[in-house]
N, C-alpha and C positions, 0 to 999 in steps of 0.2 A: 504494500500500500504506500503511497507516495504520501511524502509529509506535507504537513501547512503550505511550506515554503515553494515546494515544488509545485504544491497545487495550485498557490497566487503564482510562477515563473510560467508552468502550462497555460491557465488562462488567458495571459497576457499574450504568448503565443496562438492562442486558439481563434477562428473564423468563425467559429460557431457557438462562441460563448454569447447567452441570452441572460442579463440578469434573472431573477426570479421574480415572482411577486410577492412572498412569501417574506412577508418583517422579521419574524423570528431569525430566516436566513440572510437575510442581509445588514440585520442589525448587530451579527455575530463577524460583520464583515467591517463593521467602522472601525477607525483608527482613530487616537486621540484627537486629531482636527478636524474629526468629524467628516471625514471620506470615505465613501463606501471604496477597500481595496476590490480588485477584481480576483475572480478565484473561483475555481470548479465548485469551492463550496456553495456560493450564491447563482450559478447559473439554473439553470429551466432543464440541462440535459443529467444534471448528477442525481443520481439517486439516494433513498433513502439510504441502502447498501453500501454507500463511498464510493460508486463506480461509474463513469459517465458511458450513460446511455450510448453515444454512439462512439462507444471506444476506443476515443482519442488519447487518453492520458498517456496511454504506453507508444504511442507514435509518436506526439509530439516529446515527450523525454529522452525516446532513442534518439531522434534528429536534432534536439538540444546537446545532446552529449557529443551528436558528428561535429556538429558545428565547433565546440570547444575544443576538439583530436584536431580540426583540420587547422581552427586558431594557434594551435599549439606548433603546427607544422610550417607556419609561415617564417 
């Protein structure tokens, strides 16, 4: 299961992140100045289960991680 951290790093990478309408979820998502972060946790495709519906998280992570091997390789 991907942590907090990775799961606001994913979202931000994601095309398909929809906030939710759900307060409880995105009130779990302010930062002290009062900004909703963006994060798998408050979108519309994650489930109750921690898993997003259209089975992004493991995509977008693997291609977060090329990206950093090929940064490394410059």
């Amino acid at each position: 299961m991907a942590s907090k951290e990775q799961l606001r790093r994913v979202a931000e990478k994601c095309s398909k992140h929809r906030y939710t309408s759900d307060d409880n979820r995105l009130m779990s998502s302010v930062n002290p100045s009062g900004y909703v972060t963006k994060s798998c946790e408050n979108c519309i495709h994650f489930t109750k289960d921690h898993k997003c519906e259209l089975d992004l998280t493991d995509e977008i992570l693997v291609n977060m991680a090329m990206e950093m091997d090929y940064d490394e390789w410059k």
